[in-house]
C-alpha positions as CSV (number, residue, x, y, z in Angstrom):
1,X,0.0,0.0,0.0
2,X,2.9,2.8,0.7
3,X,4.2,1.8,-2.4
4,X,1.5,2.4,-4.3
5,X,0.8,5.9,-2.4
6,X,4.2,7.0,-2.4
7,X,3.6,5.9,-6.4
8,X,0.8,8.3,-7.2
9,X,2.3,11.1,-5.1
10,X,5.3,11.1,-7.5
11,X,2.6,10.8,-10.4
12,X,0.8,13.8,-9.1
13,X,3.6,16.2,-8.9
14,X,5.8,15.4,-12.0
15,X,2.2,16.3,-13.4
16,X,2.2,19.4,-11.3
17,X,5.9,20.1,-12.7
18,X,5.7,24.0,-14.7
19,X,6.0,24.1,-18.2
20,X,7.3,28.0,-17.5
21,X,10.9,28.4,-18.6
22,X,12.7,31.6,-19.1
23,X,16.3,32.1,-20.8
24,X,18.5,34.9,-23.3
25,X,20.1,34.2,-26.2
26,X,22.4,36.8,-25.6
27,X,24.2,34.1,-23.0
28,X,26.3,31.7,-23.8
29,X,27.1,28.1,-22.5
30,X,29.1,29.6,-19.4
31,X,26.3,31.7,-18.3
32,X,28.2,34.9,-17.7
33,X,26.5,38.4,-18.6
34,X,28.6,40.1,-21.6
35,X,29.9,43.7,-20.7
36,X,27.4,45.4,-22.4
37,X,24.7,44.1,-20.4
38,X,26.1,45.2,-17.2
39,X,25.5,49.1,-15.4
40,X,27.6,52.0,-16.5
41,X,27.5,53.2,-13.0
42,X,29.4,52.5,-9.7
43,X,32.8,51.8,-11.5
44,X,31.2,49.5,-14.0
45,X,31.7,50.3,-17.7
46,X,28.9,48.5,-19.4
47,X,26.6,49.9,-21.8
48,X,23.8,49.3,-19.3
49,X,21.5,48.0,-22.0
50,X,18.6,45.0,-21.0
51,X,19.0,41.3,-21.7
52,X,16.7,40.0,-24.5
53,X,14.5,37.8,-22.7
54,X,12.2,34.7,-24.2
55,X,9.8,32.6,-21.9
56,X,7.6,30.1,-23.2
57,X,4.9,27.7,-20.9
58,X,3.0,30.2,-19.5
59,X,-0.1,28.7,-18.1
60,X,-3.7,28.7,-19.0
61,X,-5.3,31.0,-16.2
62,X,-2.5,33.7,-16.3
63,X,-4.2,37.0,-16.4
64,X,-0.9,39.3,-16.4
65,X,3.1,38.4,-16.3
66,X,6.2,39.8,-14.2
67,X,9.4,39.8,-14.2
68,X,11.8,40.5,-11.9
69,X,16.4,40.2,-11.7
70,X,17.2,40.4,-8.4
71,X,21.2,40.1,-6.7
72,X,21.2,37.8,-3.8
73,X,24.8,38.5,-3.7
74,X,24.9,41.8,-3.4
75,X,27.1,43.4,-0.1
76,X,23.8,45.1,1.1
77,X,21.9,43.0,3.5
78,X,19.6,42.7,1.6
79,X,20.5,41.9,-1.8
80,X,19.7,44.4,-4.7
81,X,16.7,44.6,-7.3
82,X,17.9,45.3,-10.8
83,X,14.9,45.0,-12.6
84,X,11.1,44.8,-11.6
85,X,8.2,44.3,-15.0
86,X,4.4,44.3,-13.5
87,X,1.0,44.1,-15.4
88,X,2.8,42.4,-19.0
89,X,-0.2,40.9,-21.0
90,X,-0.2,36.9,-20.8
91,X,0.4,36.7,-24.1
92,X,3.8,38.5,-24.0
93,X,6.4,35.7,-24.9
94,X,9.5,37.8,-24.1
95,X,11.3,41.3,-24.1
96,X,13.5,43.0,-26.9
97,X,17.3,43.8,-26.0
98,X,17.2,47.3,-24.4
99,X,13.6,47.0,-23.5
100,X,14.3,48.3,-20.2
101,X,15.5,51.9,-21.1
102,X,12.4,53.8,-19.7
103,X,10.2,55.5,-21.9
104,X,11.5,54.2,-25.6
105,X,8.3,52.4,-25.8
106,X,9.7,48.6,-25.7
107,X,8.0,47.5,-23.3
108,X,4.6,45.5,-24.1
109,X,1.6,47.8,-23.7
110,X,0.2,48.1,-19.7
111,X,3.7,46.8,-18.8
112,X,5.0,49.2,-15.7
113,X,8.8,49.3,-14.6
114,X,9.2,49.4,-11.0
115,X,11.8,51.5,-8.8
116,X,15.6,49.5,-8.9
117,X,17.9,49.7,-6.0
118,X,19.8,52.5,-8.2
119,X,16.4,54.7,-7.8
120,X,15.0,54.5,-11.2
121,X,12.4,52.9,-12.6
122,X,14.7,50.9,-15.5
123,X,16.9,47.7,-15.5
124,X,20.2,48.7,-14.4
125,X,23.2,46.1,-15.2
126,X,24.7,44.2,-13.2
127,X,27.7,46.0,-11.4
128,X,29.6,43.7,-8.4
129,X,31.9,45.3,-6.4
130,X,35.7,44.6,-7.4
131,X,37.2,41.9,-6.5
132,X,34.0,40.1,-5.2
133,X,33.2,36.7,-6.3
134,X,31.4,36.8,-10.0
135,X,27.7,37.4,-8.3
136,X,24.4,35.6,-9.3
137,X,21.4,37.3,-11.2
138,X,18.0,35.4,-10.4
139,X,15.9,36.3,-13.7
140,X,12.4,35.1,-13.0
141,X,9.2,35.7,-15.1
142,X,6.1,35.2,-12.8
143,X,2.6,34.3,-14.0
144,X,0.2,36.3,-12.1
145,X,-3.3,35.9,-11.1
146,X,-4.6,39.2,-11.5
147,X,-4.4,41.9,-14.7
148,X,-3.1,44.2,-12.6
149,X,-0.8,44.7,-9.5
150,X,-0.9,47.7,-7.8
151,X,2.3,49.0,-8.7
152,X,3.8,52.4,-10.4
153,X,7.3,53.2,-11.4
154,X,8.0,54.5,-7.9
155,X,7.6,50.8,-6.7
156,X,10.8,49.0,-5.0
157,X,11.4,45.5,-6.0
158,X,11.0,44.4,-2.0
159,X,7.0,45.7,-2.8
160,X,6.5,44.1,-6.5
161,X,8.0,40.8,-4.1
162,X,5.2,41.1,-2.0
163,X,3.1,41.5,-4.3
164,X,4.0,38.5,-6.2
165,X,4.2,36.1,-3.1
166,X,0.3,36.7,-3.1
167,X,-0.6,36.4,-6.7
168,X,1.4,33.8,-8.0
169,X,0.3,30.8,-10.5
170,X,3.5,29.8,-11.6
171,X,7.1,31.1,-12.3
172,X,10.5,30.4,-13.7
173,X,13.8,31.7,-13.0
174,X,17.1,30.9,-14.7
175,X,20.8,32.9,-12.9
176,X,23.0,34.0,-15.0
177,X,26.8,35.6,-13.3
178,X,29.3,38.5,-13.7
179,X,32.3,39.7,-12.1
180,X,34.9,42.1,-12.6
């Protein structure tokens, strides 16, 4: 008998297991961020342009998407929000390079930016201090239960977290590294 209940709890959640899967083709094999992905800011001399971003497996019953790259790394505490994406239509299957320069319109329409660690409401590249380990960048695209979170550009990343915690369906992440 525990075999055969220990067999259908394995059968249940491999079928349970997310289709959602995130990635960039602008990263190769070794999964390191080229320069001109990273911040021109803090030391760093990047071009402080945004990763292309694909997804695919979003599931039936997502009524909006997120996104969020996040620094667990980071000498703050606290770790450091790079990027924050609320209220992307369901149907959004990924984000053109540069996509998170605010205001050139490459965002997918209703799409907001939230406030980075830096203070702006953009991606801003990754920048570790020198001489630190490379450090890890958690991408992760969220499907959301709701069309809209309440969120503006002013947001922080800790608040579009909370947020997201709540409303969740599903999500992927894939970490990608830099270091200098």
């Amino acid at each position: 008998m525990r075999l055969i209940t220990a067999a259908l709890v394995l059968a249940f959640t491999a079928s349970q297991a997310s289709a959602l899967e995130i990635s960039s083709p602008a990263i190769g094999a070794d999964g390191t961020v080229p320069l001109k992905y990273t911040a021109n800011a803090f030391g760093c001399h990047g071009s402080n342009i945004s990763l292309p971003l694909e997804w695919k497996g979003v599931p039936v019953g997502a009524k909006s998407l997120a996104l969020t790259m996040f620094d667990p790394d980071a000498p703050t505490g606290s770790g450091f929000w790079h990027w924050t994406i609320a209220n992307m239509p369901p149907d959004t299957t990924g984000l053109a390079e540069g996509a998170g320069v605010a205001g050139n319109g490459k965002l997918p329409k209703g799409a907001v930016q939230g406030r980075n660690d830096a203070g702006t409401a953009a991606y801003f590249g990754p920048c570790p201090p020198q001489g630190d380990k490379p450090h890890r960048y958690v991408i992760t695209i969220f499907a959301v239960d709701e069309d809209k979170l309440s969120v503006d550009d002013n947001t922080s990343g800790a608040v579009v977290g909370f947020q997201l915690h709540f409303h969740t369906i599903d999500k992927a992440s894939v970490t990608y590294t830099y270091g200098r």
